[in-house]
N, C-alpha and C positions, 0 to 999 in steps of 0.2 A: 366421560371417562377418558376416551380417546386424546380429545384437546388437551386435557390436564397435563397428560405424558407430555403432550409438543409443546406445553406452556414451562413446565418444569425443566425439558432439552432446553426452551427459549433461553428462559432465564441462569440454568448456569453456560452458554456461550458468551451471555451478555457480561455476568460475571469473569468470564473467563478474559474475556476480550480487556474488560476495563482494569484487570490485573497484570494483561499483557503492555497494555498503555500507559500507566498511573505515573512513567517516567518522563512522559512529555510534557505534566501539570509543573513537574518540576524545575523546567528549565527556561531559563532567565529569555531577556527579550532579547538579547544579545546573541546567546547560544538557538534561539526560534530563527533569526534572521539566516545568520552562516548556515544554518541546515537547509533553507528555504535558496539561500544563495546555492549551494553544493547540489541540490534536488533539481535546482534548474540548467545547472553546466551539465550535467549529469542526462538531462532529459535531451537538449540541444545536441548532444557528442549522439546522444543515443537516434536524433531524426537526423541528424547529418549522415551518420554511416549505413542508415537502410537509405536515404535519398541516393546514393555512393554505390548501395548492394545491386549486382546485375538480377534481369528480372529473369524468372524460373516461370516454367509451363505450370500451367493448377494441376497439380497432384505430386508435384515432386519437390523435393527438400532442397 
């Protein structure tokens, strides 16, 4: 009885998810690439400025 509950949560996240998604089945190879280009300037700017950021003692912001 228990499992059922977490199989039925399972399955609508999964639904949930793949109705969150269903707009990237849409998009051309063209518009796949520019997002994959922009996702990795994006990542690079993103390790350059913590390589950049001064280090902080463990426990403080």
């Amino acid at each position: 009885m228990r499992y059922r509950k977490l199989y039925r949560q399972l399955d609508a996240v999964r639904d949930g998810l793949r109705t969150r998604t269903a707009w990237v089945d849409r998009l051309t190879e063209e518009e796949l690439v520019e997002m994959q280009r922009g996702l990795a300037e994006c990542i690079k700017a993103l390790q350059e400025t913590s390589a950049e950021a001064p280090e902080h003692p463990e426990g403080t912001p």
